[in-house]
Residue, then its C-alpha position, 0 to 999 in steps of 0.5 A: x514221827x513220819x511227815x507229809x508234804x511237798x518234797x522241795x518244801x522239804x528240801x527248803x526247811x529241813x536244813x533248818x531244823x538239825x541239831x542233836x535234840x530235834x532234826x528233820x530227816x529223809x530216811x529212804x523216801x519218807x521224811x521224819x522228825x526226830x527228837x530226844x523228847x520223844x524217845x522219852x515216850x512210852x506209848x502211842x498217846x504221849x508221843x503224839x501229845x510231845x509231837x503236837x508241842x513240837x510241832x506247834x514250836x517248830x510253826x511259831x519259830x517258822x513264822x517269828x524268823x521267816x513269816x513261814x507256817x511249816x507245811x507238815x502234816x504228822x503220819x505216823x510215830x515209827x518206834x524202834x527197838x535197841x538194836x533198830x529195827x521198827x517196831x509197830x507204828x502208831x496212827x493217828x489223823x493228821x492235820x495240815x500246817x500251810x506254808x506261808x512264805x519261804x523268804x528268809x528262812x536261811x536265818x534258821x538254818x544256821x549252826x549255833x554250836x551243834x544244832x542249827x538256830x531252828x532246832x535249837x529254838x524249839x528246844x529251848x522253848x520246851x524248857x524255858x516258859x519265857x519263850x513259850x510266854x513269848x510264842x504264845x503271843x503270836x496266836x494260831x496259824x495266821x498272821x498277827x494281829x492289832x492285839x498281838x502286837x500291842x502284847x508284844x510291845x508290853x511283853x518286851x517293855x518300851x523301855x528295854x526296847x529303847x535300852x538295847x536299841x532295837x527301836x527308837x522309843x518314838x517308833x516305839x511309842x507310835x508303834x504302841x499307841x496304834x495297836x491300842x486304837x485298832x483294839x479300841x475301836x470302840x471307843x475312838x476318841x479316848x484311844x486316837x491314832x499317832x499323826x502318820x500311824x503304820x499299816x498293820x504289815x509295817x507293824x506286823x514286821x516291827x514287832x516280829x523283829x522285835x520279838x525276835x531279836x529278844x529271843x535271838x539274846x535269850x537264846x545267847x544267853x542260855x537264860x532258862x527261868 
């Protein structure tokens, strides 16, 4: 699959995303993302329907590890034959992921094995429905909100957080009962706040750390359910 986007964006992500099963490469001047799943495809239409899941992975693992929205829009599907040479491409309209921030992404670019922690996420996430249970907690392309958050608490459970010693269950509770206020605005006095709630940015990131460290366990493990 062919991508468009700024050239040093480029240079910054792609080391995040390289493993035998999905990697983002340069060939001659255009830059492309190869994956295993989509060397399964027998035509145009379930390509680009396994490129639209591979780049929603790639976009949710971005912003769970680095707050970053891979800035990508997808071109073309540039199959070949066995001895390779391209074939015909196919087309389709693109759409365009914005890239929020780059701070941190090195994480992602990390050798697990043969594939770097990027690649290795979104090839999990394809089999496991754990982890894409836990992505589709994250929402679209913007930043979490009140309701995520507190989905997130419920999801990983007070007391798991607690037990592996993630989060303190005060910090957890005060996390918690926060989210509940903001998606209860409504009815404010049945749902109060905790004394010295956080700010939505401070639980964004308790709660992206959280999920994330969930994830970086399960991947460890290989857990596939």
């Amino acid at each position: 699959m062919q991508l468009k986007g700024l050239e040093r964006t480029f240079e910054i992500v792609a080391p995040c995303f390289q493993g035998d099963s999905l990697r983002i490469v340069k060939r001659g001047e255009e830059w492309f993302l190869e994956s295993s799943e989509l060397n399964k495809c027998t035509d145009g239409n379930q390509a680009f329907a396994v490129a639209d899941e591979l780049l929603r992975l790639i976009h949710r693992t971005g912003y769970l590890f680095a707050r970053l929205s891979p800035p990508f829009e997808m071109g073309y599907i540039q199959p070949y034959n066995d001895t390779g040479e391209p074939l015909r491409r196919a087309l389709r309209a693109s759409r365009t992921i914005n890239v929020l921030s780059p701070d941190d992404i090195n994480e992602l670019s990390l050798l697990q094995g043969a594939s770097t922690l990027g690649s290795l996420t979104v090839s999990r996430a394809l089999q496991d429905r754990n982890i894409q249970e836990a992505f589709s907690l994250l929402g679209s392309d913007r930043d979490i909100g009140w309701h995520q958050i507190y989905d997130i608490v419920e999801f990983l459970g007070p007391q798991t957080i607690e037990k592996k010693k993630w989060a303190t269950m005060k910090d957890v509770r005060v996390l918690r009962q926060t989210a509940n206020h903001h998606r209860h605005l409504g009815r404010p006095k049945k749902y109060s706040l905790p004394l010295n709630p956080p700010t939505l940015g401070q639980s964004q990131t308790l709660a992206l750390n959280l999920l994330k460290l969930w994830l970086l366990e399960r991947l460890h493990r290989g857990a596939v359910i």
